[in-house]
N, C-alpha and C positions, 0 to 999 in steps of 0.2 A: 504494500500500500504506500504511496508517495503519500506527501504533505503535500500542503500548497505552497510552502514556499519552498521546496523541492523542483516543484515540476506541477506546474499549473497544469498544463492539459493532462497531464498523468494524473493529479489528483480527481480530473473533474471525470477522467473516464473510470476512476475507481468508483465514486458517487454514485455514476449514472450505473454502472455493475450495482453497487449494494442497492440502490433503489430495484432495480427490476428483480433483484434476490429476495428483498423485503429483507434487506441485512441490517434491521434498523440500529444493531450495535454499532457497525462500522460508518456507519454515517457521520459526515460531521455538521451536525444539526447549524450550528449558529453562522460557520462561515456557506455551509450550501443554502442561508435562507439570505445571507447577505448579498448571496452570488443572483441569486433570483431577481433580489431587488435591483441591484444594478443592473442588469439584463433589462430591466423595465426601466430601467430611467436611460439606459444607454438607446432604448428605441423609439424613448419621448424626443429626444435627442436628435434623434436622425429624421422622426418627421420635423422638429422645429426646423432646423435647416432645411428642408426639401419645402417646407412653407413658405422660409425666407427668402430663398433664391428664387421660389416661384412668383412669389411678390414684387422680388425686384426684377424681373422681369417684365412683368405687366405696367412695373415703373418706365424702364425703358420705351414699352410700346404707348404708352399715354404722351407720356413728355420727352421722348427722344425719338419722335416718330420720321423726321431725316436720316437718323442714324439705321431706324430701323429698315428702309430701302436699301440699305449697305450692307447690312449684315444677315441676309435671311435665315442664318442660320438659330435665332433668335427664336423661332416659330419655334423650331425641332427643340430647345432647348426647354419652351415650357411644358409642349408635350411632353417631354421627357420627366418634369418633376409631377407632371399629372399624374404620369403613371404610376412613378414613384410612390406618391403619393397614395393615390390608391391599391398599393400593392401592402404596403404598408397597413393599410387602414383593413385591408383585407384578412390579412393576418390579426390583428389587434383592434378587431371594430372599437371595444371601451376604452381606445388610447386616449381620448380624449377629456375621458371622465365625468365629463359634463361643464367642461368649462374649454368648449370651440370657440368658443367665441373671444377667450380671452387667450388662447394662444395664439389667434388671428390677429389679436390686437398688440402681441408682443412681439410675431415676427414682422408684422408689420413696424412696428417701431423700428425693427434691423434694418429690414429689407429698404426703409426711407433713407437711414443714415445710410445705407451701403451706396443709394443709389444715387445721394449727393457726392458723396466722394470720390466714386467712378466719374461722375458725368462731368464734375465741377460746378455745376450749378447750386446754387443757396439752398439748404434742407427748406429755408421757407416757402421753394417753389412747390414741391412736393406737400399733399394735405397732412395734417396731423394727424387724424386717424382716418383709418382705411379707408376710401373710398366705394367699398366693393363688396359685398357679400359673400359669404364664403361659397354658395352657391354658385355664384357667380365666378368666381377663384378658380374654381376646381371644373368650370364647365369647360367641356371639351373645343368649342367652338367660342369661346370667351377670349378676345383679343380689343383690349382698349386702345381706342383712337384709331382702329384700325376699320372700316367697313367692309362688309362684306360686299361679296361680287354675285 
């Protein structure tokens, strides 16, 4: 049996061994329930950023819509955190907890200052809080400043 401070994965495959054994001596209770919890914050984690980049995104297509004729690659990029996104959300629908709307409101806070500091433009061009519904975020065909054809 490794430790964890041996050999992380070795200990985590010994775990995962006692658990399906039901070896409940060999367990080690306190760090395999710390290891859980992080595992849940490390993938609150990853949707906040897949939120914030897709916010700042939607920054660029609102208020940098010259640049956006330059870089089409832009589209394929928020696609890309949509998916993310919902691949995520797929796996861990209760990620959210019941408070979407205030993680919208705090990557949004990122996703503004990121998007002043990319662009150069004043944080005061960009609104204070989100313009956008999360609905609206995450819809697949949801491109601000952008019309469709």
């Amino acid at each position: 049996m490794f430790t964890i401070e041996e050999d992380f994965h070795g200990w985590l495959l010994d775990q995962a061994a006692a658990l399906r054994a039901r070896d409940y001596e060999a367990l080690d209770w306190d760090r395999l329930a710390e290891e859980v919890e992080l595992m849940g914050a490390r993938e609150r984690r990853e949707l906040n950023e897949r939120l914030k980049n897709l916010l700042w995104h939607l920054l660029k297509f609102k208020y940098q819509p010259t640049q956006i004729q330059r870089h089409r690659s832009w589209r394929s990029s928020v696609r890309e955190a949509r998916e993310q996104i919902e691949d995520i959300l797929a796996d861990s629908p209760g990620i959210f907890g019941g408070r979407r709307d205030k993680v919208l409101a705090v990557a949004y806070t990122r996703a503004r200052q990121k998007a002043a500091d990319q662009s150069g433009q004043p944080l005061a061009i960009f609104p204070e809080e989100c313009p956008w519904t999360y609905e609206q975020v995450v819809d697949e065909d949801f491109f601000p400043g952008v019309t469709k054809n």
